[in-house]
N, C-alpha and C positions, 0 to 999 in steps of 0.2 A: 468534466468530472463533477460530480454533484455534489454538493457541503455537505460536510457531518459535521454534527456538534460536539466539541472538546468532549463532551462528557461521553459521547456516543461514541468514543475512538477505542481502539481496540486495549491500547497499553495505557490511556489514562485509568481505563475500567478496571486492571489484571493490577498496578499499582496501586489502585485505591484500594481492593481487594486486601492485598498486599497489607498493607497500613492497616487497612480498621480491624485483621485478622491480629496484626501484631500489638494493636493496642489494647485488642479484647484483651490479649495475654497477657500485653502486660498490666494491664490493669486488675487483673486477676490474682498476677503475681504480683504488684503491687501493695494490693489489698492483703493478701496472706502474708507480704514481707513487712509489712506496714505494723501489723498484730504483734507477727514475731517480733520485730525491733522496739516496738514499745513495750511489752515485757521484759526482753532482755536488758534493756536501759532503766528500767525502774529496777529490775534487780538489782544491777550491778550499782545503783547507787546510793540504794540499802545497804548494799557490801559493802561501800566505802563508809557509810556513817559505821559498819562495825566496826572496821579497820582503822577510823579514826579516834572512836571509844576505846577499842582499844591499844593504842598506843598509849593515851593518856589516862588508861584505869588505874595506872600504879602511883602517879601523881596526884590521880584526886584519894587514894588509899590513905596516902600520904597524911594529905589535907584534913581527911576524914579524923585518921587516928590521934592527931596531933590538934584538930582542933581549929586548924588554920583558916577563915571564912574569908581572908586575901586571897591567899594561893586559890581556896574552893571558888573565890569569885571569879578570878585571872584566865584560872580553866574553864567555868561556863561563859565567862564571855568570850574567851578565844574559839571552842565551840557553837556560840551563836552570831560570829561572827563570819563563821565560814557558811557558803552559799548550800551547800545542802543541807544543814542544819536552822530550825526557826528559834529551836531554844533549847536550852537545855538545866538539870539541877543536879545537886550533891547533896543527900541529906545521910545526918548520922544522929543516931539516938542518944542524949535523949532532945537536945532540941535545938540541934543543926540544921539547917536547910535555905543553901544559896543559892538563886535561879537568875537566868539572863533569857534575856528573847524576848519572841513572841509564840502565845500559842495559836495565834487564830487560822494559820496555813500547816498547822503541824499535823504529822500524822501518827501514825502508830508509835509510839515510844519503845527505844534500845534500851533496854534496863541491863545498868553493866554491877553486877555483885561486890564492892569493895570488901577486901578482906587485909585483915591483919598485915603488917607488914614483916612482924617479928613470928607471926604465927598465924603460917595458912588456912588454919582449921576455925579461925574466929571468923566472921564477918561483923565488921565496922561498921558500912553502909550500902549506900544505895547511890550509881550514877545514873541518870536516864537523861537520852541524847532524845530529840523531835527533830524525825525529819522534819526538811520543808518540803511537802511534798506536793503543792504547785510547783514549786522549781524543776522536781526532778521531774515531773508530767512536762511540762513543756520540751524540759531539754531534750528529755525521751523523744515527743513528738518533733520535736525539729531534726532529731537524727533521723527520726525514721521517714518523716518525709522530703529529707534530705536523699535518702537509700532511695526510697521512690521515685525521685526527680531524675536520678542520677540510670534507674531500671531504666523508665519511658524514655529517657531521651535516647540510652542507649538503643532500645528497642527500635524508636522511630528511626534511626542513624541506620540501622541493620537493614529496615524496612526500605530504606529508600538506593541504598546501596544492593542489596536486593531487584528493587522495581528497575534500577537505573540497570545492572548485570540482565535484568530479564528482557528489555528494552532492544540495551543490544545485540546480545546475543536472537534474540525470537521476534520480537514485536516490531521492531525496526525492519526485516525485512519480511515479513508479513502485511507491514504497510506499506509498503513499496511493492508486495506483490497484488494488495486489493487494488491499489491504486494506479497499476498497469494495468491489473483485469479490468478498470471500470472504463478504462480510456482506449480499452479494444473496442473500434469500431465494426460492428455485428453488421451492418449494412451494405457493406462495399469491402468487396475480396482484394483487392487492390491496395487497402487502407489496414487489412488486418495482417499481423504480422507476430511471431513469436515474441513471449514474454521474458528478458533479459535485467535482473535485478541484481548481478556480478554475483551472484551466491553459488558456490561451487561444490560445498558440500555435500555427499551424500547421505544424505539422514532423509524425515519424513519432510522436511520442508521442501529438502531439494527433489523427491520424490513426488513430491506435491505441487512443484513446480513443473515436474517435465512430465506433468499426466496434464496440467494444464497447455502447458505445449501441445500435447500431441491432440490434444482436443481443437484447437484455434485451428494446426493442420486440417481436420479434416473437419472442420466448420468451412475453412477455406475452400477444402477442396470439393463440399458437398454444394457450395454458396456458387462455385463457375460450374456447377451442371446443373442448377437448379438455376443458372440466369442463365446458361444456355438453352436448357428446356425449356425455358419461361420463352426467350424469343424463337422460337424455331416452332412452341404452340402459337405464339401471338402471331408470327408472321402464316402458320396454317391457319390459324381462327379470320383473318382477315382474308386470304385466299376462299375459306369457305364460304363466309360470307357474301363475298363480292359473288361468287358462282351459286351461292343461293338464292341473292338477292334478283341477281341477272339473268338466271335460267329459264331457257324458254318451257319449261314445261314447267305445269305448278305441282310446289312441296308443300306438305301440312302435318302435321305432325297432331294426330290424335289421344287424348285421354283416357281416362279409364271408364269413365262418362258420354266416352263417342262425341266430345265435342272437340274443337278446333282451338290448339294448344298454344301452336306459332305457323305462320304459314308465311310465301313469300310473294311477291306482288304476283306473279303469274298466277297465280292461283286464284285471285280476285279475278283476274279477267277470263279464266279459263271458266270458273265453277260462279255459278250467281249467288256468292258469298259476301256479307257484311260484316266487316273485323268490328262494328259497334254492337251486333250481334252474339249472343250466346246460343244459335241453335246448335241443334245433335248434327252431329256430319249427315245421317241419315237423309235426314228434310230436305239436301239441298239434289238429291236425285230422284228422277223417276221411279229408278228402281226401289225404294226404299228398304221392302222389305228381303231386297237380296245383298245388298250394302248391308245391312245388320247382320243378315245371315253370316257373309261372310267373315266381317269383323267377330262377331263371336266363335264360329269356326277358329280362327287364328288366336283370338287369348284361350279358349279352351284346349288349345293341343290336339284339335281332332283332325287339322291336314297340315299342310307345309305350314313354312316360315312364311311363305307369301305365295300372293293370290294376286291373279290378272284378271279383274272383268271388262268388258265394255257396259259404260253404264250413260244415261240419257238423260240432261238436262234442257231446262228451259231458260234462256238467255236472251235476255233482250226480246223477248215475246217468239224466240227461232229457236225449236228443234234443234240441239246441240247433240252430238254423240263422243263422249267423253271414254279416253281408255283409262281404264286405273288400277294402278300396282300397289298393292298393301302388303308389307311386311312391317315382323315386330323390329324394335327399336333394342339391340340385345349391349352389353356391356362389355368393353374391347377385349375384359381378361374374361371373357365369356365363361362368368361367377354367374350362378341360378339364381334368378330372381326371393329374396324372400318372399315369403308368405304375407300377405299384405300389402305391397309395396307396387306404387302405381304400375302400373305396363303401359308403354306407348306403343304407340302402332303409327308406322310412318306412310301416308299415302301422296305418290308422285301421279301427277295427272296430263295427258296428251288429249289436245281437240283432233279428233280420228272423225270429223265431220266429213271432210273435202274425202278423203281416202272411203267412210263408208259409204257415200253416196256413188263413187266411181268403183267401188265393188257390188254395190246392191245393180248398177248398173251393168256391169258387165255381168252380172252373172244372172240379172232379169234380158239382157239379149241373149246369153248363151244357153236358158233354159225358157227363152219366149220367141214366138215367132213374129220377124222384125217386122211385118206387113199388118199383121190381123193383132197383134201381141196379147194372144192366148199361147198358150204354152206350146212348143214346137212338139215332136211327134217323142223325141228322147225324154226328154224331163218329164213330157206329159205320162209316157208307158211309165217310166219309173213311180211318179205321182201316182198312177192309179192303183198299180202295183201296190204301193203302201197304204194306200185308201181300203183295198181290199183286205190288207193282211189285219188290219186296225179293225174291220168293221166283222170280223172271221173270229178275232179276239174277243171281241166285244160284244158278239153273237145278234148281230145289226145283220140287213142285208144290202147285198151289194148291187147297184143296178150298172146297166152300161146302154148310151145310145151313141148309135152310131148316124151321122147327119150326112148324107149326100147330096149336095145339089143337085135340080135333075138339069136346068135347062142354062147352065153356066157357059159352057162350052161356046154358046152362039152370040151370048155377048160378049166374047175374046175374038170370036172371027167376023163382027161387026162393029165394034165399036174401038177394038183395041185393049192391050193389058192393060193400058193406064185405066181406062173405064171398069175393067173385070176389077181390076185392087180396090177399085172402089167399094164395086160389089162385095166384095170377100170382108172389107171395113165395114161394112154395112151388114152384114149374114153375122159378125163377130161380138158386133155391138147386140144384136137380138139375142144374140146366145145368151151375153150376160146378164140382160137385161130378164132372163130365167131364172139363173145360176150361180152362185155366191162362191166368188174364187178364192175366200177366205177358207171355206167346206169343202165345196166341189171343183173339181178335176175338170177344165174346158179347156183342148186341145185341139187345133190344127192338126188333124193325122197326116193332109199331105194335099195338094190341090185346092180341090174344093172339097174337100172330105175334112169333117169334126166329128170330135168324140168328146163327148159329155160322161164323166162317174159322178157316182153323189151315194151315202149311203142313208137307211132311212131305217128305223129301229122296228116300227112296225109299216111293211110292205104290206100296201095294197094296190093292188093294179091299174084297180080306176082310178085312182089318182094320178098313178104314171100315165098312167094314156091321157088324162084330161092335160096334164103339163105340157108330153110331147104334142098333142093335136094345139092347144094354144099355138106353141110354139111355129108347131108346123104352117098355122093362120097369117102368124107376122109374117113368115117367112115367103108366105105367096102372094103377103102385097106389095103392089108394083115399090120400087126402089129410084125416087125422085132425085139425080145426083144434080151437083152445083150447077153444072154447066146444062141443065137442063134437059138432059138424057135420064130418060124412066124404063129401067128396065125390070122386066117379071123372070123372077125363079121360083122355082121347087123347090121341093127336099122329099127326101126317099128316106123313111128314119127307120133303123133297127133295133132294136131293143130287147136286150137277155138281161135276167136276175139269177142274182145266186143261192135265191129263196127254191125259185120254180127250176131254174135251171142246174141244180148245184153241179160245179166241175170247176176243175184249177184255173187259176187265172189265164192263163194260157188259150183253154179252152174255151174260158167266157168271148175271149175276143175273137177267134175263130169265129163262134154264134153270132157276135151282133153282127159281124162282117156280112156272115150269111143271111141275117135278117134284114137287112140294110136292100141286099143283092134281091133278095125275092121281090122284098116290096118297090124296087125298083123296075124290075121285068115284069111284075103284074099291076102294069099299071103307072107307075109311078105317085109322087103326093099322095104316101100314104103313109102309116104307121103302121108295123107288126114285129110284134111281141115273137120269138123263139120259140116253139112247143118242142119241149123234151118229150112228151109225149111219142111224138112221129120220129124222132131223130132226125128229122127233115122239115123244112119251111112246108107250108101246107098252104 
């Protein structure tokens, strides 16, 4: 419990209160009793020098008429012998006059009329009494601040009898209830317990006691769900951690700035990222500008919550193929973001390396042919198919050749298929070495049969025929294989456009087939172009 200073206690303060309240008063009433009582005591002892004058006005009458200056002496000095008197005389005409005293503290003079003893209608003389009137000021003042003495103390006695009743009754268990409230330990539920100060009462205290109870309860009872929340989050927060820290695929956690917030070790080795670094998430892909795209797609609201792309780094100087899942980072009582207020965006990253290369593989054998690996005769129709409908769009034209060997056949029944695949390696490698399979469409149709699309914005024919006769040239030099066998082929090439020829796809392949077939029967090793003209090869 923490000191307080005597002076900072509750009922020292409400006592002292107390007191200098009741001293103002009385000091107040003091002052005003103080005034009164000196007045009434200078009165009252004026009154008595009249009261003493006159008792003895008949004696000094006496003295006067008769002449007596004994008797007139007898009497002023038994009147200036008494303490409220300084001095006093008796004078009678025509040349009487006997005095006692002193005047130097006298004050106003009692002039008491002597008259006739025999006859009240005469007057004789004159008796005049001096107060003393220091005397009666003092006395005065010592009664009345006597009266004074007698208020304050009373006052202060009331005052403390008072403090002492307020004390125990209020302030005694008022400090007995601070002093339990300050030694409620607020820390530990265990330790905190109802506040019992034997007061049973029901008034505002006792009211004021069991509203502090009922508060300690449910501090107590809010203190064991906020220390079991506390472990039940502490023991998730280290769960997450551990499974962030350890996760085989990398977490990162982006800014509003698209840079890199927190991330967890996987994510160093997955993405070619430096945590001593502040670049944009962007920089650390290929893709960059579809990484942005999509990041701001998702803080603007214009698709989902989250977004899958495959996107491509460089790692360790290797071609990396990285999957990555971006969604926002929302808030559990999923309450709308203020206006202003950062947005994160959380992206989880998988190496989809090993996985894309055995898909780009299977699905380069299931749309290539595994000997020549030009496109087999399905992927290749589909391929050209799209080549045409793009180039039909694009108001490009579409060409098609059709490649036949002529003289294949007899290097199968001489020297063996292993020698003819060679050949067909060899007839495969010339094609491309024409034909850009990034553009054009080079297919395997079936055998020894290829087919060549390519489209070309502006067709001219002598150009196609200078290509195909090129090609046609390589095609009929002899073919030197490892093992030292040189074998010579042909080709019989067909050739329709959808400039000159125009008709459905369908149709085009019909023609070069047909074009292929003429220039094969007349002749062979040649090249001819389709004339729609004839409807027929010519």
């Amino acid at each position: 419990m923490s000191k307080v200073l005597f002076f900072n206690r509750l009922y020292v303060r409400i006592s002292t209160v107390i007191c200098l309240i009741s001293m103002l008063i009385s000091s107040l009433a003091s002052y005003f009793s103080y005034q009164a009582n000196l007045a009434k005591e200078q009165k009252e002892n004026v009154a008595l020098v009249y009261q003493l004058a006159d008792s003895l006005k008949r004696t000094a009458a006496i003295a006067a008429y008769v002449g007596d200056e004994n008797l007139a002496n007898e009497i002023t000095k038994g009147f200036a012998a008494t303490n409220l008197v300084s001095s006093a005389s008796i004078s009678s005409p025509p040349d009487m006059y006997i005095s006692n005293g002193t005047f130097e503290r006298s004050g106003s003079p009692v002039s008491i009329t002597l008259l006739n003893p025999f006859n009240e209608t005469e007057t004789i003389g004159i008796l005049k009494i001096y107060p003393d009137a220091e005397f009666i000021k003092q006395r005065a003042i010592y009664t009345a601040r006597l009266n004074v003495f007698l208020l304050m103390g009373l006052s202060l006695v009331i005052a403390i009898f008072v403090s002492v009743f307020i004390y125990s009754l209020l302030t005694r268990h008022v400090r007995a209830l601070t002093d339990s409230v300050d030694g409620v330990d607020t820390k530990s539920h265990n330790a905190m317990q109802a506040i019992d100060i034997n007061y049973k009462k029901n008034d505002e205290l006792g009211k004021l006691l069991f509203g502090i109870n009922r508060l300690i309860n449910t501090l107590k009872s809010n203190l064991v769900e906020e220390q079991t929340l506390r472990e039940r989050t502490e023991a998730l927060e280290k769960r997450f951690r551990l499974i962030f820290e350890q996760a085989s695929a990398g977490i990162a956690v982006i800014d509003s700035e698209n840079r890199i917030y927190a991330h967890n070790t996987a994510f160093e080795q997955l993405v070619p990222f430096d945590s001593k670094t502040t670049v944009s998430i962007t920089e650390l892909f290929l893709n960059a500008e579809e990484v942005k795209r999509v990041i701001d797609e998702i803080k603007d609201g214009h698709c989902d919550d989250q977004q899958s792309k495959d996107m491509a780094v460089i790692r360790d100087g290797e071609l990396r193929f990285i999957h990555c899942l971006f969604a926002t980072i929302e808030d559990e009582r999923n309450e709308e973001r203020e206006i202003g207020k950062e947005q994160l965006i959380q992206l989880i990253v998988y190496d989809i390396t090993d996985r894309m290369r055995r898909e780009r593989k299977t699905r380069f054998e299931a749309d290539h042919d595994a000997l020549t690996q030009l496109k087999n005769r399905r992927a290749g129709e589909s391929g050209l198919k799209t080549l045409y409908q793009e180039a039909l769009a694009a108001n490009r034209s579409f060409v098609l050749m059709m490649i036949d060997l002529d003289k294949f056949k007899p290097v199968n029944d001489t020297y063996g298929h292993d020698v003819g695949d060679e050949v067909l390696k060899a007839v495969a490698s010339c094609i491309r070495h024409y034909f850009d399979e990034q553009s054009d469409i080079c297919v395997r149709w079936g055998g020894d049969e290829f087919m060549v699309g390519f489209s070309d914005a502006e067709y001219q024919k002598e150009d196609v025929e200078g290509l195909a006769t090129n090609l046609l040239q390589d095609l009929n030099t002899p073919i030197t294989l490892e093992n030292g066998i040189v074998c010579s082929v042909g080709a019989s090439i067909g050739i329709v456009s959808s400039l000159n020829d125009g008709a459905n796809f369908d149709e085009l392949l019909l023609r070069a087939d047909e074009s292929m077939y003429f220039a094969k029967n007349n002749g062979r090793n040649q090249v001819f172009f389709y004339s729609r003209i004839n409807e027929e090869p010519s």
